[in-house]
DOZALO-123428 format. One record per atom (N, C-alpha, C): x, y, z; residue in one letter. Coordinates in steps of 0.1 Angstrom, whole numbers, padded with zeros to 4 digits, always signed. Last residue first. Layout:
BEGIN
XYZA/...
// end
This chain:
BEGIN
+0244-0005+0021X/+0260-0013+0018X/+0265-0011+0007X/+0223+0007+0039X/+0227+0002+0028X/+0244+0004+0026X/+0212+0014+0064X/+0218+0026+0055X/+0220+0025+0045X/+0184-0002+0077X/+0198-0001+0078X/+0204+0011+0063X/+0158-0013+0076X/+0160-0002+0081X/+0179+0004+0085X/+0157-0034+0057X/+0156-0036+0071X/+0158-0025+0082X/+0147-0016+0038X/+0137-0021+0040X/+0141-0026+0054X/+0177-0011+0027X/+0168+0000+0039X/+0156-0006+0037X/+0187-0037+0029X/+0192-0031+0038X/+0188-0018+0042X/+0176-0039+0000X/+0173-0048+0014X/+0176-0042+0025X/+0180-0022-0017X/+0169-0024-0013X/+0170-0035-0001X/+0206-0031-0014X/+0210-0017-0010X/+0195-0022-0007X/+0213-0056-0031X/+0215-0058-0015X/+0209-0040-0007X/+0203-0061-0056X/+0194-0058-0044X/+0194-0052-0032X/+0224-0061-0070X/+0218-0054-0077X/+0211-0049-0065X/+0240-0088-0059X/+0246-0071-0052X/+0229-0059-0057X/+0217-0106-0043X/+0222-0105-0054X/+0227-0087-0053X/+0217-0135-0022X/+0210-0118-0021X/+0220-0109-0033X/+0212-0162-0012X/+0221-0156-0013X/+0212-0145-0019X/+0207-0173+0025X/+0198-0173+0012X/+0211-0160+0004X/+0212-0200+0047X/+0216-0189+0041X/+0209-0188+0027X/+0193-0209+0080X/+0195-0208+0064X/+0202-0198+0057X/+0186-0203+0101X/+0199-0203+0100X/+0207-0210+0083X/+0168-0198+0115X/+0168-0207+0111X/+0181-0211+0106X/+0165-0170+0106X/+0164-0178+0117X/+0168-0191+0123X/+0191-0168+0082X/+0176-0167+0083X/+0176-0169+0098X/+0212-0145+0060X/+0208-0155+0074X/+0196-0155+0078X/+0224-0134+0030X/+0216-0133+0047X/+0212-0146+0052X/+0249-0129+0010X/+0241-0138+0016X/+0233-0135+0025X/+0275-0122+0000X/+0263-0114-0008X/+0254-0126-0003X/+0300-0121+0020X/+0292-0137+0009X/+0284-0135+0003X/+0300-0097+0024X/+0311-0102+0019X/+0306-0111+0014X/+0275-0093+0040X/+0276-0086+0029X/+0288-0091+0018X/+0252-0106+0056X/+0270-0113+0052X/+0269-0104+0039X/+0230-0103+0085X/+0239-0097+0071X/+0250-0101+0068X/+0208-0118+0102X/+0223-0118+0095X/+0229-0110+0088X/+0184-0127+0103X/+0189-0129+0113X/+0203-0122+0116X/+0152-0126+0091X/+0166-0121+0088X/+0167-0121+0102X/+0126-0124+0092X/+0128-0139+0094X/+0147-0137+0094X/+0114-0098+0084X/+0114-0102+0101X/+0116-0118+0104X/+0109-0104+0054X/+0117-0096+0063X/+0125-0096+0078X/+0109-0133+0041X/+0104-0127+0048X/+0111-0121+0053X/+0127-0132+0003X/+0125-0136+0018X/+0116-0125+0031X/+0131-0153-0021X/+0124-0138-0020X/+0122-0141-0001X/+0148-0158-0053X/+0145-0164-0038X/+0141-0147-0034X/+0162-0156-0079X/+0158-0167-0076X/+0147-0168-0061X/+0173-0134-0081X/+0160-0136-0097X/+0156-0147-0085X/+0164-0115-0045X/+0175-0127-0058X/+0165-0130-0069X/+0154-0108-0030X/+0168-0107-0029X/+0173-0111-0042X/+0121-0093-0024X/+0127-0099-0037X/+0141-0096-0035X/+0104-0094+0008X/+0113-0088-0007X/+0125-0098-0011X/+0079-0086+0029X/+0085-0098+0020X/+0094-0091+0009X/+0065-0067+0035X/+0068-0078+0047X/+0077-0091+0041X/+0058-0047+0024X/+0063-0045+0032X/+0070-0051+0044X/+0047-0060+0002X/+0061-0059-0001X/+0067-0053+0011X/+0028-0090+0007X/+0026-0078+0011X/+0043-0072+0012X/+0025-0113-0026X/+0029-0106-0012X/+0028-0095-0009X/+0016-0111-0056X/+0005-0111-0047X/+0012-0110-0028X/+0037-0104-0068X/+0029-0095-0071X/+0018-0098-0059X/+0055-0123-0062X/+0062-0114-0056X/+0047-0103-0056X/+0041-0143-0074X/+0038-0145-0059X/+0048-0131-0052X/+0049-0138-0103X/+0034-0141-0098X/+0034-0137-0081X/+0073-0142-0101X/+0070-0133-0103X/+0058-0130-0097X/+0078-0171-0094X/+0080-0159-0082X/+0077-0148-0085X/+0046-0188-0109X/+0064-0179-0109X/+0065-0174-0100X/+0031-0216-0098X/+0036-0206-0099X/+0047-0197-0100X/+0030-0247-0086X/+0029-0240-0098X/+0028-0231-0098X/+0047-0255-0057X/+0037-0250-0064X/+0040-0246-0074X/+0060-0275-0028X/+0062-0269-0044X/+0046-0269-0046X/+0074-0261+0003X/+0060-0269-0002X/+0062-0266-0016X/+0088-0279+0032X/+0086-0274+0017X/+0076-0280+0008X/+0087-0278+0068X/+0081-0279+0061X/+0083-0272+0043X/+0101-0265+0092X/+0110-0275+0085X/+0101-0279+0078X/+0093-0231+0079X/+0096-0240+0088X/+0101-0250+0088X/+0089-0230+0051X/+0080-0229+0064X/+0086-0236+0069X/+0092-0224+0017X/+0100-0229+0028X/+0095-0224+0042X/+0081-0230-0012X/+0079-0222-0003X/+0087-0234+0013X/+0096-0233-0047X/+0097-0235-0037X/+0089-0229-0020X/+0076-0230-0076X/+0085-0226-0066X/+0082-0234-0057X/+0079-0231-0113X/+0074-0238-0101X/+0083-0224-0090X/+0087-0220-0140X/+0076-0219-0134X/+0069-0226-0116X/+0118-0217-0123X/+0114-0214-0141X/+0098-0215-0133X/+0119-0216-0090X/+0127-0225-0106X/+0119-0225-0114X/+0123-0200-0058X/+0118-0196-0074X/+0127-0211-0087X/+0118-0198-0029X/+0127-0202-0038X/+0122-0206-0053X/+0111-0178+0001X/+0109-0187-0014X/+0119-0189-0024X/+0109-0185+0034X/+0113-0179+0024X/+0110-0186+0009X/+0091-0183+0054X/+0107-0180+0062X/+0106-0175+0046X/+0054-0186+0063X/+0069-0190+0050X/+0080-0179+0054X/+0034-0180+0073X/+0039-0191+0075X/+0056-0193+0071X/+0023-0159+0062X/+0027-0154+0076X/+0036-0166+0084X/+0013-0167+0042X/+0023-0161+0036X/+0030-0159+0047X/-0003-0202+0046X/-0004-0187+0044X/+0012-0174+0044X/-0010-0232+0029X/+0000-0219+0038X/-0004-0211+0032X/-0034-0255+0027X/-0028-0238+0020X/-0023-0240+0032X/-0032-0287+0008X/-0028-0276+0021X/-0027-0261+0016X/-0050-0307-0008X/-0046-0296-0010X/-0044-0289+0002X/-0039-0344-0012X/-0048-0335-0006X/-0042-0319-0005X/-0023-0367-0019X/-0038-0362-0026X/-0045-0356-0023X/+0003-0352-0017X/-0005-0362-0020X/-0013-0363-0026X/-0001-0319-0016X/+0005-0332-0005X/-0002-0345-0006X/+0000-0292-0032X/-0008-0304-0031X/+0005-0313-0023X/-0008-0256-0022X/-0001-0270-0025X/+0000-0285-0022X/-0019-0229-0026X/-0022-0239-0025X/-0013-0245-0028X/-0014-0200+0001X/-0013-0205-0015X/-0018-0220-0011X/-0027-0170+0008X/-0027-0176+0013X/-0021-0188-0002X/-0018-0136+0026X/-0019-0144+0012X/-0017-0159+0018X/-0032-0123+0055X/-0019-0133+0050X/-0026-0143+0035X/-0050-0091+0055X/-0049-0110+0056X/-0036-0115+0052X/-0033-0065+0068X/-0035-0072+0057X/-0040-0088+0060X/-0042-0039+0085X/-0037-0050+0087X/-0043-0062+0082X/-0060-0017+0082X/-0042-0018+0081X/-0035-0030+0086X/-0078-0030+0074X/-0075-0021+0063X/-0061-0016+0067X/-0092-0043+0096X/-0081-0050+0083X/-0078-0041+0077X/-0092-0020+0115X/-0084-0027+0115X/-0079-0040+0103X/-0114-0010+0106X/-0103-0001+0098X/-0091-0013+0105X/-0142-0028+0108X/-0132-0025+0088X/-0117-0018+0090X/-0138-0025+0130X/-0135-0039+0126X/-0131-0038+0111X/-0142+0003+0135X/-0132-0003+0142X/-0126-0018+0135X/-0170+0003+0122X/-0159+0005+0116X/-0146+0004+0122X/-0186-0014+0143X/-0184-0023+0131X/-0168-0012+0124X/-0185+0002+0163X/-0177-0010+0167X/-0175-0017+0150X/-0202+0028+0154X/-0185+0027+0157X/-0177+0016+0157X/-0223+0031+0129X/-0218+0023+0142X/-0204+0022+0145X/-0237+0058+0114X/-0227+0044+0112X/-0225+0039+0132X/-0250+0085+0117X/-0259+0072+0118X/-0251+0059+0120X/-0230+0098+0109X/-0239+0101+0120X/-0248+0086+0123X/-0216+0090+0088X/-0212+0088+0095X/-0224+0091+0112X/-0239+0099+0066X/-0236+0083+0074X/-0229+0083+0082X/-0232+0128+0073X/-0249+0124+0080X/-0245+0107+0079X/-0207+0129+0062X/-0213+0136+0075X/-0223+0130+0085X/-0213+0126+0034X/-0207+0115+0039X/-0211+0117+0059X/-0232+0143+0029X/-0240+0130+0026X/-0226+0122+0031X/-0214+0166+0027X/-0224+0165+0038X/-0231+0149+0037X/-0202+0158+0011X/-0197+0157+0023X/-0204+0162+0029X/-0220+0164-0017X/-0211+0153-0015X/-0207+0150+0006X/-0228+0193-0010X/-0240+0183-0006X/-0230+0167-0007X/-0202+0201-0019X/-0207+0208-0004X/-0218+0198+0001X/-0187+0181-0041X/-0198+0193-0037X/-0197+0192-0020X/-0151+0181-0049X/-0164+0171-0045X/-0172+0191-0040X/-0122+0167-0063X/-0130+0177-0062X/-0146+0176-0056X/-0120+0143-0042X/-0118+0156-0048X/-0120+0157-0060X/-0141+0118-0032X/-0128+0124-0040X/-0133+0135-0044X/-0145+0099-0001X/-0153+0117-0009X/-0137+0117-0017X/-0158+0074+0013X/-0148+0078+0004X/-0151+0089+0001X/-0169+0059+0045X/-0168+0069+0032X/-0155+0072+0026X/-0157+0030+0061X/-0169+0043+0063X/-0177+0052+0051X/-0147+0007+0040X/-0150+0018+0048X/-0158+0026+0049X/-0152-0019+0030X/-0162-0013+0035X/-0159+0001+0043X/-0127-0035+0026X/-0130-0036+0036X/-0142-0028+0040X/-0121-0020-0004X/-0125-0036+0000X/-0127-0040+0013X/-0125+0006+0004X/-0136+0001+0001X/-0140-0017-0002X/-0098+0008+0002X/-0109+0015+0014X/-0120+0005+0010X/-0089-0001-0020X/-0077-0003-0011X/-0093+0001+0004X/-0099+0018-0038X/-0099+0003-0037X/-0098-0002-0023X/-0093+0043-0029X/-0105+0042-0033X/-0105+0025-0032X/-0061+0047-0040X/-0069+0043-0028X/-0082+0038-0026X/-0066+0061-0068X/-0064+0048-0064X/-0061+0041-0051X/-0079+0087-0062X/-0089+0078-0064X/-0080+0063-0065X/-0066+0110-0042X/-0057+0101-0050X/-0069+0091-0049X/-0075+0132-0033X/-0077+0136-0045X/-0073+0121-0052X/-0100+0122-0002X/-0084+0127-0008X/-0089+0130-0027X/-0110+0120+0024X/-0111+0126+0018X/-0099+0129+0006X/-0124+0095+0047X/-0114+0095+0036X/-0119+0104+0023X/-0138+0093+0076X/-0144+0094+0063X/-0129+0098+0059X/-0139+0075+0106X/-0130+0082+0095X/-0138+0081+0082X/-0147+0074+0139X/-0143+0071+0127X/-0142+0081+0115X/-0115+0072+0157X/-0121+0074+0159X/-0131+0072+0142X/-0095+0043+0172X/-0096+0053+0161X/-0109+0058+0159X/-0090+0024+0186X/-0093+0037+0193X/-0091+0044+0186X/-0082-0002+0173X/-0096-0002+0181X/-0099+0012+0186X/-0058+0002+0158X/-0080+0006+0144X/-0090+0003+0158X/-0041+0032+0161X/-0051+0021+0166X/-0062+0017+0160X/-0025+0053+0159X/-0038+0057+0171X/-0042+0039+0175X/-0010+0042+0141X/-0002+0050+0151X/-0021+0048+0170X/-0028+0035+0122X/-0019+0023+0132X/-0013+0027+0138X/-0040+0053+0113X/-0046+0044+0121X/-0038+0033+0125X/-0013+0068+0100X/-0022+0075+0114X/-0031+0069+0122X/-0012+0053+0083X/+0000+0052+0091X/-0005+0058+0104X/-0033+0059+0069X/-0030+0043+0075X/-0022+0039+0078X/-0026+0080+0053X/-0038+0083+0065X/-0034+0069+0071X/+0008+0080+0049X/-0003+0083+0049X/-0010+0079+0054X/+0040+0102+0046X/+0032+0090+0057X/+0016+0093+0045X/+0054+0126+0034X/+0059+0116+0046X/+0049+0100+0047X/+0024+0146+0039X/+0037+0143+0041X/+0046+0134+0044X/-0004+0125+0030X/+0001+0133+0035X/+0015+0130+0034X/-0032+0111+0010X/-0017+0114+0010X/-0015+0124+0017X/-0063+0110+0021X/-0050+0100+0028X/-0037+0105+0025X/-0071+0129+0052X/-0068+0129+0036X/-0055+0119+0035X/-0105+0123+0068X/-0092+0121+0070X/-0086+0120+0054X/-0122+0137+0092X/-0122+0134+0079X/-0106+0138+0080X/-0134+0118+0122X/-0117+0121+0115X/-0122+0124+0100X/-0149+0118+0152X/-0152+0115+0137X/-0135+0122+0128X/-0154+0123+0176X/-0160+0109+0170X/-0158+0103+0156X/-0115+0126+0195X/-0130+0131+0185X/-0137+0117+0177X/-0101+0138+0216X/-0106+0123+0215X/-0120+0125+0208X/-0078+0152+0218X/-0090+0159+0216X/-0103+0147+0217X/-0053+0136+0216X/-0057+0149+0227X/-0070+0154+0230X/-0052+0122+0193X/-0052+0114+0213X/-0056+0127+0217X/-0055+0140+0175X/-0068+0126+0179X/-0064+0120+0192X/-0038+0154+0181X/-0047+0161+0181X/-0058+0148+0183X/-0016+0133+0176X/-0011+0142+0186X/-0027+0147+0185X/-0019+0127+0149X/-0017+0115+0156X/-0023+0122+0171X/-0016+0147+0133X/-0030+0143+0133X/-0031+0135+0144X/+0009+0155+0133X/+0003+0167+0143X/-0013+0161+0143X/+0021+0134+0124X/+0025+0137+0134X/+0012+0144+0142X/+0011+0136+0096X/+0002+0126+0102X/+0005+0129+0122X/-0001+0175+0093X/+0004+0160+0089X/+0005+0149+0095X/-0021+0189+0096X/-0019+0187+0080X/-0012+0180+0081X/-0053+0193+0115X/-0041+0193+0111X/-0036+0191+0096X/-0076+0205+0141X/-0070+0204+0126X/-0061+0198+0125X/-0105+0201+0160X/-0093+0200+0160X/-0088+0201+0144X/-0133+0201+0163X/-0123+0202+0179X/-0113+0201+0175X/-0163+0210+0148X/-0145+0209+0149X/-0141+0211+0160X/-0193+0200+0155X/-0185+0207+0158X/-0172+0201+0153X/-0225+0188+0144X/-0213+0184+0142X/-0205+0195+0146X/-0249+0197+0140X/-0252+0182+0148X/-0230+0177+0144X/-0254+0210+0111X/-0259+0211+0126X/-0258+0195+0126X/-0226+0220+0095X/-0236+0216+0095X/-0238+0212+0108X/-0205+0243+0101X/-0220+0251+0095X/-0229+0240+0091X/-0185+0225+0104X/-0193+0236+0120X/-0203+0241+0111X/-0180+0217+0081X/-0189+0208+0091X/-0193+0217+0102X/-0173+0240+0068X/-0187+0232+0058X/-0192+0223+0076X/-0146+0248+0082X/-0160+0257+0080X/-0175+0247+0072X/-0130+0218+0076X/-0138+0226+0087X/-0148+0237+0090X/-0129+0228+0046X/-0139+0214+0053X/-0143+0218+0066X/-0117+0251+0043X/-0128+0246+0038X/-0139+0237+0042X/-0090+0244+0057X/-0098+0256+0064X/-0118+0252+0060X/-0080+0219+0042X/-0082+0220+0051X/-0097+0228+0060X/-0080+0238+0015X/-0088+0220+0017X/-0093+0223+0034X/-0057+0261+0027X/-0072+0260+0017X/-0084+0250+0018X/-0037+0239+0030X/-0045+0245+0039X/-0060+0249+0036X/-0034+0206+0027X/-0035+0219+0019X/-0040+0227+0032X/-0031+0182+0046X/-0021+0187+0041X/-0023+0204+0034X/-0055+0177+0065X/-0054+0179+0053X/-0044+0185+0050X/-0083+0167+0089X/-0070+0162+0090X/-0063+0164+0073X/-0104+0177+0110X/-0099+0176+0100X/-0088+0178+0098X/-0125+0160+0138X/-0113+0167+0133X/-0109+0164+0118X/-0155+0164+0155X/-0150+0160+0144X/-0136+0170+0143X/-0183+0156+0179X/-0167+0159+0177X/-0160+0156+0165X/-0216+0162+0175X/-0200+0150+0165X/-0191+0160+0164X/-0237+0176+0197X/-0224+0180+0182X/-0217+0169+0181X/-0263+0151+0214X/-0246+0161+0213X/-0242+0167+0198X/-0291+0158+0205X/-0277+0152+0207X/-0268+0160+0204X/-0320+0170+0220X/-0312+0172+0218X/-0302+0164+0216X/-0350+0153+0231X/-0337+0158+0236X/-0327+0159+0224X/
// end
């Protein structure tokens, strides 16, 4: 018996790229196009509509990219995704979770077909479980000694940090924890979309802000800590909290 065509949509800002890939997969057997697009909006909109097995997907698009489109759709109702793009430093970023496939541009006709046919064979539930870490980060995790014994916090723990020459401060809750490292160090290993640098001194969880005191150059924590927020910064704070800036 016969199987179905792999509903597949192509998702690519160029048109050219675009038109290209979807003529290469309807001219390979055991795969139909049900759908196009070129930005994440009209990719979001065409994968709920069309409900396809397969997404070649380009990650820089307009505005947004491809891993704004699996967290719009969902890493459990996304369908799966080969990653087609020109920008090879992604490449990392996919492949430390095992994605599906990677194809960089410029690529052969036999390149994407050899991504095509794994996907034909891949198992949907395992890549649901890669694309969900892939948009959703582990929590950095640090070490610090209590006594004589090593506690990690994880980054999803800490209200905020407080930076002195090589040590810092991490502040959890009514828990502080000192470690040997620079805030430089731990600014490079946070996720910056969830953590930013206010001050040479102190760096605070986003969604731990309670406050804006633009007149005391200070924010408010949950908690009701004040952390002071240096003018250089205050504008990057205020559109990371989504606000206009000051």
């Amino acid at each position: 018996m016969t199987e179905a065509p792999m509903r597949t949509v192509v998702v690519d800002d160029e048109p050219l790229a675009r038109s290209g890939m979807a003529k290469l997969v309807s001219a390979t057997p055991g795969f139909e196009v049900v759908g196009e697009a070129g930005d994440c909006d009209a990719a979001v909109e065409v994968i709920e509509r069309t409900r396809p097995e397969l997404v070649l997907l380009d990650v820089q698009l307009p505005g947004e990219d491809a891993f704004a489109i699996i967290r719009a759709v969902g890493p459990k109702r996304m369908p799966m995704v080969v990653f087609v793009t020109a920008h090879d430093a992604f490449a990392v970023r996919a492949f430390e979770v095992q994605a599906l496939d990677y194809v960089l541009k410029p690529f052969s006709n036999a390149r994407l077909r050899s991504a095509l046919h794994r996907a034909r064979a891949a198992r949907p539930a395992d890549l649901a479980r890669r694309l969900e870490a892939l948009v959703i980060p582990r929590p950095v995790r640090f070490e610090a000694r209590v006594g004589n014994r090593t506690v990690l916090v994880a980054s999803t723990e800490i209200d905020w940090i407080e930076g002195a020459s090589y040590y810092a401060v991490l502040h959890a809750g009514v828990e502080e924890h000192l470690i040997r490292e620079t805030l430089e160090r731990i600014e490079e290993r946070l996720d910056g979309s969830r953590f930013l640098r206010v001050h040479r001194s102190a760096i605070v969880q986003l969604d731990r802000v309670r406050e804006l005191r633009p007149a005391r150059g200070e924010v408010v924590l949950r908690d009701g800590t004040a952390v002071k927020v240096s003018r250089a910064r205050w504008r990057a704070l205020t559109t990371a909290l989504g606000g206009a800036g000051v």
